[in-house]
RONUKE-552408 format. One record per residue (C-alpha): residue number from 1; x, y, z. Coordinates in nm, 2 decimals, m for minus. Layout:
BEGIN
NUM	X	Y	Z
...
END
This chain:
BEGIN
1	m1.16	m2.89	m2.53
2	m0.99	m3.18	m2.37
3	m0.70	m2.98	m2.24
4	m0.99	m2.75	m2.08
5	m1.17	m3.01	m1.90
6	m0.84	m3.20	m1.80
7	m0.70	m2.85	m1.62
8	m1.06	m2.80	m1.47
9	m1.05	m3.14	m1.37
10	m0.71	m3.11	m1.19
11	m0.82	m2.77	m1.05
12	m1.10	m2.87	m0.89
13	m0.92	m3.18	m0.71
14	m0.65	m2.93	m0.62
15	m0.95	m2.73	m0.44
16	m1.10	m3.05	m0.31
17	m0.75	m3.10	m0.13
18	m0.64	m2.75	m0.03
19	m0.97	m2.63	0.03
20	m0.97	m2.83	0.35
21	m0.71	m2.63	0.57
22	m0.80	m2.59	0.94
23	m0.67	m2.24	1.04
24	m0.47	m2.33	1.37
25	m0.55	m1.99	1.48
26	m0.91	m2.01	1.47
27	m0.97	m2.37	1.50
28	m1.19	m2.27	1.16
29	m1.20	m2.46	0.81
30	m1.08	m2.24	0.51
31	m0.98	m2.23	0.19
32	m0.58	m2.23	0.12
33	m0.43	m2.37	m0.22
34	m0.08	m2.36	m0.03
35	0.03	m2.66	0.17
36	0.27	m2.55	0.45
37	0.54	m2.73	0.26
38	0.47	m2.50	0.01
39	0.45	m2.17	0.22
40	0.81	m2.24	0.37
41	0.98	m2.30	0.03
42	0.81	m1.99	m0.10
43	0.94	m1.79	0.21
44	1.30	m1.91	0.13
45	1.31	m1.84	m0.21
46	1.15	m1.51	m0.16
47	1.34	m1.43	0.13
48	1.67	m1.31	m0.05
49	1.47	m1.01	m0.26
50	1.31	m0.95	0.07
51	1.69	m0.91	0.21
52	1.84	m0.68	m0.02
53	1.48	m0.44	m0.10
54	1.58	m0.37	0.28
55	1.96	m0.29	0.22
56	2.10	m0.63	0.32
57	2.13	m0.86	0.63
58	2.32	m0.60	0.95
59	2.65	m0.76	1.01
60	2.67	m0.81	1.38
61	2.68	m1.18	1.46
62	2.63	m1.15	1.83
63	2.33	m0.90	1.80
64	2.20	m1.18	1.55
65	2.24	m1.46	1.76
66	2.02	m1.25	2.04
67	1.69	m1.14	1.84
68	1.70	m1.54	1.72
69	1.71	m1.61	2.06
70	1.40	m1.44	2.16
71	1.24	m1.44	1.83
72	1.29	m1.87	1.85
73	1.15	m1.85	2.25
74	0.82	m1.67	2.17
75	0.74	m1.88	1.82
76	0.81	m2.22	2.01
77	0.48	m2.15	2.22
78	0.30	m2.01	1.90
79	m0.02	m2.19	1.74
80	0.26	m2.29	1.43
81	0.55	m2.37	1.62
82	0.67	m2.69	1.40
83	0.71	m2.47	1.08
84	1.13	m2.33	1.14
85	1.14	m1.99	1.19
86	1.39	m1.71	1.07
87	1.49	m1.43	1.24
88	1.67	m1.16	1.07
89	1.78	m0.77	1.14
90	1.82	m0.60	0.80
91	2.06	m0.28	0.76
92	1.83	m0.05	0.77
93	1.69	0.30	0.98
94	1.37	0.30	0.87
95	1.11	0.21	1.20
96	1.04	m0.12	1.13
97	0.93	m0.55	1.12
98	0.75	m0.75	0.89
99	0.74	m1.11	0.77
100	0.73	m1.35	0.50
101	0.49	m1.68	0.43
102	0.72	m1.96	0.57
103	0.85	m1.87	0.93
104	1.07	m1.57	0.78
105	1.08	m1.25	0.99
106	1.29	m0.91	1.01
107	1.35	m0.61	1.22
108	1.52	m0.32	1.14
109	1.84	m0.18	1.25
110	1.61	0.13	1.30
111	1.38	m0.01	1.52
112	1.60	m0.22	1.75
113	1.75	0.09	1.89
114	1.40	0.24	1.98
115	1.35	m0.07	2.18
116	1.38	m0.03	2.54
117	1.41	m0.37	2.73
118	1.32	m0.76	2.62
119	0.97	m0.79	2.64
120	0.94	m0.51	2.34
121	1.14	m0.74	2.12
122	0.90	m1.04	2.21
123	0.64	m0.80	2.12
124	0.76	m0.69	1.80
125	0.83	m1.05	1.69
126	0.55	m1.24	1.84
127	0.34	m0.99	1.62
128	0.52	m1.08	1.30
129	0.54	m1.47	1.42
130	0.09	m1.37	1.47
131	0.10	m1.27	1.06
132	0.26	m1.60	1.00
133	0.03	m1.83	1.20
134	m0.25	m1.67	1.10
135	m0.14	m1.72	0.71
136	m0.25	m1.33	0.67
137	0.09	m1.31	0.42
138	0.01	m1.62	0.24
139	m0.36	m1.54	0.20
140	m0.24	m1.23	0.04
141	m0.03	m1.36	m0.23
142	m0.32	m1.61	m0.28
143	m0.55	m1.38	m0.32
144	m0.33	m1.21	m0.54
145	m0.14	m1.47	m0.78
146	m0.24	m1.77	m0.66
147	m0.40	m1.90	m0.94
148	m0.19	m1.77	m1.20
149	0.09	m1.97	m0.98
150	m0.07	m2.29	m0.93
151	m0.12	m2.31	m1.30
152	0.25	m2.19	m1.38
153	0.32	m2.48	m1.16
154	0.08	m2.72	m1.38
155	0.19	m2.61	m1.68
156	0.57	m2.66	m1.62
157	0.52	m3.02	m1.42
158	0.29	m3.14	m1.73
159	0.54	m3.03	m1.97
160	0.79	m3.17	m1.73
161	0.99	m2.84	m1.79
162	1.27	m2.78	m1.52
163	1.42	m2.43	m1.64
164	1.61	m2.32	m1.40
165	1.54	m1.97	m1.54
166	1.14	m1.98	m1.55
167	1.13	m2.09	m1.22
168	1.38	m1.77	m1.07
169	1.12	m1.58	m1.27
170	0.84	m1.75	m1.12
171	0.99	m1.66	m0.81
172	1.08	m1.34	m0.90
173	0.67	m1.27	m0.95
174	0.58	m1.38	m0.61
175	0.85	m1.21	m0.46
176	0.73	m0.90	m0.59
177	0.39	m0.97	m0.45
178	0.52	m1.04	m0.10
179	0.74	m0.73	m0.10
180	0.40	m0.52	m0.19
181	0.28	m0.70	0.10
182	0.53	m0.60	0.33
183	0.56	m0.23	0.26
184	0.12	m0.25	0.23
185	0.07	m0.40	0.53
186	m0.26	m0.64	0.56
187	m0.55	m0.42	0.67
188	m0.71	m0.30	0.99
189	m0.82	m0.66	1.12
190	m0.55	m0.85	1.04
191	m0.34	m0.63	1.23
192	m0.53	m0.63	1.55
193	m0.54	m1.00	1.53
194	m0.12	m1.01	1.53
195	m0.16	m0.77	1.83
196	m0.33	m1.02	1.97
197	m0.14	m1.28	1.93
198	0.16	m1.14	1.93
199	0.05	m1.06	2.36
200	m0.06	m1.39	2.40
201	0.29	m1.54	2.23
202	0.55	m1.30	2.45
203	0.32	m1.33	2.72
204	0.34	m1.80	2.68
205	0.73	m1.72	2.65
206	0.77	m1.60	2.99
207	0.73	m1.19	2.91
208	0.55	m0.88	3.07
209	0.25	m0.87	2.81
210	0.25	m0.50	2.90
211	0.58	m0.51	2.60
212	0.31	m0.49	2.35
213	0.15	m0.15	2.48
214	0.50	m0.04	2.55
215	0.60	m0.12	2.18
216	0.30	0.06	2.09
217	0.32	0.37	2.30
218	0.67	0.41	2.20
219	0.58	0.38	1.83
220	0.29	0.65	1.87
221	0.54	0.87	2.07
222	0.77	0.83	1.74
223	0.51	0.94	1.48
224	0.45	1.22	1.70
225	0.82	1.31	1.73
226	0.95	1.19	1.42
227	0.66	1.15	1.15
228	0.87	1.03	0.89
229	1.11	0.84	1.02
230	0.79	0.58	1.05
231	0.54	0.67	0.81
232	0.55	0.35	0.63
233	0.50	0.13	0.92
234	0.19	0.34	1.02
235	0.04	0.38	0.63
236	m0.08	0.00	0.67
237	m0.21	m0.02	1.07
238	m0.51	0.12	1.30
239	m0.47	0.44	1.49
240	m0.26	0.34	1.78
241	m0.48	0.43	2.06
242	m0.76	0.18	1.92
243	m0.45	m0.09	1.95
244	m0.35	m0.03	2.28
245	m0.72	m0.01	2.40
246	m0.76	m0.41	2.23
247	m0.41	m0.50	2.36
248	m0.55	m0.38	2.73
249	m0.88	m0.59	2.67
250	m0.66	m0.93	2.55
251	m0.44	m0.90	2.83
252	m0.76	m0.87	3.12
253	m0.82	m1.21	2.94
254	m0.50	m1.36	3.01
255	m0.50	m1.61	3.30
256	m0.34	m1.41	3.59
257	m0.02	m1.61	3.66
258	0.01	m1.47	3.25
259	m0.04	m1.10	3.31
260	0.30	m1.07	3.47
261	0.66	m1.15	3.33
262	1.02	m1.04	3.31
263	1.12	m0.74	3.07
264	1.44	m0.78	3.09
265	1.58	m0.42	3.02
266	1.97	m0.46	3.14
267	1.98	m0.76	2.93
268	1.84	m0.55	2.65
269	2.03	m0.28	2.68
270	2.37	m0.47	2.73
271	2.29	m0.63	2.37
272	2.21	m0.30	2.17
273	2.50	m0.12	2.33
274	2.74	m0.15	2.03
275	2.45	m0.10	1.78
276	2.37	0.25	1.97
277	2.73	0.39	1.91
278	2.67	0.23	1.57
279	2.38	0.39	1.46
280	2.54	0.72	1.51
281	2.75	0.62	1.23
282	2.46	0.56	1.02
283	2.28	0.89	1.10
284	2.58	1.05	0.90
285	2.58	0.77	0.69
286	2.21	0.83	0.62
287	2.26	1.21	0.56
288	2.53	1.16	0.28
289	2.33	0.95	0.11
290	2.04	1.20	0.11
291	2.32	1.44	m0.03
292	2.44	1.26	m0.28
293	2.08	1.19	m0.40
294	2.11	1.55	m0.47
295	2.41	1.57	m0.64
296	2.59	1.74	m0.33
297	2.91	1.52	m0.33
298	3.13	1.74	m0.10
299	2.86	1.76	0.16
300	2.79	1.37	0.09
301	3.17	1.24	0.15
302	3.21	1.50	0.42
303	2.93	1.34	0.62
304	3.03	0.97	0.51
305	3.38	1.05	0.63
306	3.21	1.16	0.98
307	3.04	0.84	1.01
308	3.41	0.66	0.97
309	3.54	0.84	1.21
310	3.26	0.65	1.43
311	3.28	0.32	1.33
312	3.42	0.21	0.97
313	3.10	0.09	0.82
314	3.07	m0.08	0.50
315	2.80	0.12	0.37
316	3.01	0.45	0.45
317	3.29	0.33	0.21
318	3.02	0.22	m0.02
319	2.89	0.56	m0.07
320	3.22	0.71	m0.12
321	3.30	0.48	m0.41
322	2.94	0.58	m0.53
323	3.07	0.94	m0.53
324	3.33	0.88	m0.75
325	3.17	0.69	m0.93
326	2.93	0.97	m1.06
327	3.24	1.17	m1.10
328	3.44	0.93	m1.30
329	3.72	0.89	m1.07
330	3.66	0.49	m1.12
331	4.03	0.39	m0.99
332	3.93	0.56	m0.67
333	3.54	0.41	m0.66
334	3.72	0.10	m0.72
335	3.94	0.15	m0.39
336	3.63	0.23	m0.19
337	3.42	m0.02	m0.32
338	3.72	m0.29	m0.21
339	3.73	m0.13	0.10
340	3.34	m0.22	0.14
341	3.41	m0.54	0.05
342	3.74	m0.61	0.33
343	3.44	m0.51	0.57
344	3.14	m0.69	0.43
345	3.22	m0.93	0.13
346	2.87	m1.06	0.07
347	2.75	m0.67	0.01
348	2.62	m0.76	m0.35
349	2.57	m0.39	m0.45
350	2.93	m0.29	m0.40
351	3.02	m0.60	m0.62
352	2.77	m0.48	m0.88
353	2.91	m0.11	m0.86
354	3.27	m0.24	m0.87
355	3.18	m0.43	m1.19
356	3.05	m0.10	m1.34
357	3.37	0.07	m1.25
358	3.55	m0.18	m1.40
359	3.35	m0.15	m1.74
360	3.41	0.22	m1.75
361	3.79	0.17	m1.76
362	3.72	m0.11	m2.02
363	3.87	m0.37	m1.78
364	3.61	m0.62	m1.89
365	3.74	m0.89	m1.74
366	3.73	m0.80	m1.42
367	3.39	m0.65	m1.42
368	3.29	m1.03	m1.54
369	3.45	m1.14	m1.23
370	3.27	m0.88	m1.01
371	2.91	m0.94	m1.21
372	2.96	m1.27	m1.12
373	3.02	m1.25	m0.78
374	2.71	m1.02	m0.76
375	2.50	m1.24	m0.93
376	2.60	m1.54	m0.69
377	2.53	m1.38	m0.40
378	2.20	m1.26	m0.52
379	2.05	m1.51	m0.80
380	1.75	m1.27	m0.87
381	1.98	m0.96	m0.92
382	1.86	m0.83	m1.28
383	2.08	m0.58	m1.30
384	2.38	m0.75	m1.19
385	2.32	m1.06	m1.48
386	2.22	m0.76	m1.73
387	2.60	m0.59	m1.67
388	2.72	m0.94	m1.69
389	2.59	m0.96	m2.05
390	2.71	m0.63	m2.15
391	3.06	m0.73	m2.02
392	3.09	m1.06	m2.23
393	2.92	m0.84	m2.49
394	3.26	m0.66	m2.49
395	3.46	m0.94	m2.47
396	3.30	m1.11	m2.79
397	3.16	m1.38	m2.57
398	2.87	m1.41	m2.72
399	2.71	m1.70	m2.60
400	2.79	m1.61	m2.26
401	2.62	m1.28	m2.30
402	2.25	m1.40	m2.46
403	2.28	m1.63	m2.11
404	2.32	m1.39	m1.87
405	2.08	m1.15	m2.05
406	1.83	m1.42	m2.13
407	1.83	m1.46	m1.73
408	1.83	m1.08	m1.67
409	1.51	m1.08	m1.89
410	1.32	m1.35	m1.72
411	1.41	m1.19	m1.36
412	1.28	m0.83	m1.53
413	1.12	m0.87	m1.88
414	1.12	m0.46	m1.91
415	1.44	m0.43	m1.79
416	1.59	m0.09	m2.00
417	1.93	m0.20	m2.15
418	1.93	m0.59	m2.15
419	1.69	m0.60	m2.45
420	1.94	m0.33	m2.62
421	2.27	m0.55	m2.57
422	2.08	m0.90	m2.66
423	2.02	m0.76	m2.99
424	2.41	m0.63	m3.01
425	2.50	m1.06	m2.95
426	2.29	m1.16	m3.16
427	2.34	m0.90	m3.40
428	2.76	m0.99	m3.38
429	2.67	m1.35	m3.40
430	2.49	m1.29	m3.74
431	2.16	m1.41	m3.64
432	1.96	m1.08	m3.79
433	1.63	m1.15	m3.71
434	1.66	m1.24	m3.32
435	1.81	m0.90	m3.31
436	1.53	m0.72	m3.50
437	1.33	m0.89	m3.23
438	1.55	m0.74	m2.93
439	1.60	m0.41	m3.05
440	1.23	m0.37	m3.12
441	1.16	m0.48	m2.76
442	1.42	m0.24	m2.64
443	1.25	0.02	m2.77
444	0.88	m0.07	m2.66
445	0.98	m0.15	m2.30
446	1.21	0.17	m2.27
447	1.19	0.41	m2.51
448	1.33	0.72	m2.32
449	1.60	0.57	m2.23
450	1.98	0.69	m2.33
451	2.06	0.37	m2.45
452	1.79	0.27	m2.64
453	1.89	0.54	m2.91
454	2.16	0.25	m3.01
455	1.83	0.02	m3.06
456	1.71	0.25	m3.26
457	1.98	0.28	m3.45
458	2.08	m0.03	m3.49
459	1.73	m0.17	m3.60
460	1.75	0.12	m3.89
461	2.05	m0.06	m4.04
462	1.88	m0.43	m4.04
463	1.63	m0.30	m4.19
464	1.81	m0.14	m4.48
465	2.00	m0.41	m4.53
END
């Protein structure tokens, strides 16, 4: 009963303090349990999941440098322009932009060359940079886990606990949660309000407001012309036409010096000029992927091959080493992967898939080194720290192995195989009934699976014996 009263005692203080926020949108009081401090950290810790669920960061520094150039000129006259802003293109052809809690924003690769002059980019961002000031994200994952995360928090500063791991799977939750957000979008209102904004922000910055009915005509031509290519980025907003009507009505309300500005098109176009020859590349790239999906691997290297002859593109090589992969021509996968990695060595998957390679030729030590690597560059990679287990798992390193699984299991507690291969350490270490334990988990949390049927197995002997 006392523990009770003491957490409603802190609870209610906590809503006493947080429930105080002043929306700098609206000028309006509402209820947030989220300081900004607290928003920003959660945007940087979410922001690497965010990064790869979107195939990684595009590697052109110049192009980079640009869209954080206008993306840091239109959030500098925003309502929240002392919280630091991110600005981030993600490798990608999907149509698309979205943002985190925290300042942290991305455009695809996919919709950058759509984009026809400055004042669209402007738009794009200052309608991402609107979601951020208006906390629509960070409502979201309060509405959502807030509670469950405030007392997570609680808990682990009353027990003064500071594991590394249930914090990356704390983290790991929200993350989650935000990337649901992202790919749900935040409903009907909430996206006319970062319309609005998003005008008034390009428009501060110096930009023709008319980007944002540009942006939007151009995106309604698109689902017209191409209905898949932007399906997701339409599932969660208005019909269009409703948009550009509102945009139309918030720019008559702009003072008139305002409802002018520069566009900027030669500059834009001068910028995306390399990415334009580049995404021809990718269109074969994208192709052979959809091949090998199928299990078409002459079709898929034959197209991969096409996009090298345009440009030598990580992913290209990438997908090639994925061919062989299935085929179990590892040595050359292994080429293919290192030639993914002369191009792009923080590409996390080709570590991973190199480290698989490896395991298949039972060159274990070298898979440790490339799970590693994985598993540096992306700390909340499940299944790079589950490989890494099954890889000191064959090395007798035990103790190495329950680590990297233990942490593979806190990032994904129904991960398929890392239950399996915990219970073969601590099986081989002779502790029986942790094993029992991991085996009988294996088979709850994936019981079709291939390698559960060593679970299985396994967990019949214990029990005999």
């Amino acid at each position: 009963m006392k523990t009770l009263k003491y957490m409603a005692i802190i609870l209610s203080l906590a809503f006493i303090i947080y429930g105080c926020s002043v929306n700098p949108v609206t000028g309006k009081r509402e209820f947030m349990i989220f300081t900004d401090e607290q928003e920003i950290n959660f945007g940087k810790e979410a922001d690497p999941d965010i990064q790869w669920q979107f195939g990684g960061v595009y590697n052109d520094q110049q192009l980079s440098a640009y869209v954080e150039t206008v993306g840091q000129k239109t959030a500098s006259v925003s309502d929240r322009n002392k919280i630091p802003y991110h600005f981030k293109i993600v490798d990608t052809s999907d149509i698309n932009a979205f943002a985190l809690p925290g300042g942290y924003i991305y455009i695809t690769r996919g919709l950058l060359v759509r984009l026809e002059n400055e004042a669209q980019l402007s738009a794009v961002l200052g309608h991402e940079i609107g979601h951020v000031n208006a906390r629509h994200s960070m409502k979201r994952m309060q509405n959502t886990l807030g509670f469950q995360v405030l007392l997570a928090i609680l808990d682990q500063a009353a027990s003064g606990s500071k594991s590394y791991q249930e914090w990356r799977g704390l983290v790991k939750t929200g993350s989650s949660v935000a990337f649901a957000a992202v790919s749900l979008g935040y409903g009907r209102e909430n996206e006319f309000e970062a319309d609005a904004l998003g005008t008034k922000y390009a428009s501060r910055a110096g930009y023709d407001p008319q980007g944002m009915v540009q942006l939007l005509q151009l995106l309604k031509n698109l689902s017209e012309r191409e209905p898949s290519s932007i399906e997701l980025f339409f599932m969660s907003h208005p019909k269009t036409s409703d948009r550009i009507k509102k945009v139309n009505e918030e720019i008559a309300k702009l003072p008139p010096q305002n409802q002018k500005g520069v566009v900027n098109q030669d500059d834009y176009k001068s910028k995306v000029s390399d990415l334009l020859i580049v995404q021809k590349a990718y269109e074969h790239y994208d192709k052979g992927e959809e091949f090998r999906s199928k299990g078409n691997y002459s079709q898929a290297i034959n197209e991969y091959n096409q996009a090298l002859s345009i440009r030598n593109i990580a992913k290209a090589h990438y997908g090639i080493g994925r061919v062989y992969s299935a085929q179990g021509k590892y040595d050359q996968a292994i080429s293919e992967y290192k030639a993914t990695l002369r191009i792009d060595p923080g590409f996390v998957f080709a570590h991973n898939s190199m480290g698989i390679a490896y395991m298949n030729l039972r060159q274990y030590d070298n898979a440790v080194t490339s799970f590693k690597k994985a598993a540096s560059l992306y700390e909340n990679f499940d299944d790079a720290w589950a490989n890494l287990g099954e890889a000191h798992y064959h090395l007798k390193q035990y103790t190495d192995g329950i680590k990297a699984l233990d942490m593979a299991l806190t990032l994904n507690a129904e991960h398929p195989r890392a239950y399996t291969t915990l219970g073969l350490c601590y099986e081989a270490t002779g502790d029986k009934q942790k094993a029992i334990t991991a085996y009988e988990q294996a088979i709850k949390v994936a019981p079709k699976e291939s390698y559960t049927e060593t679970a299985r197995q396994r967990l019949s002997e214990l029990k005999k014996s």
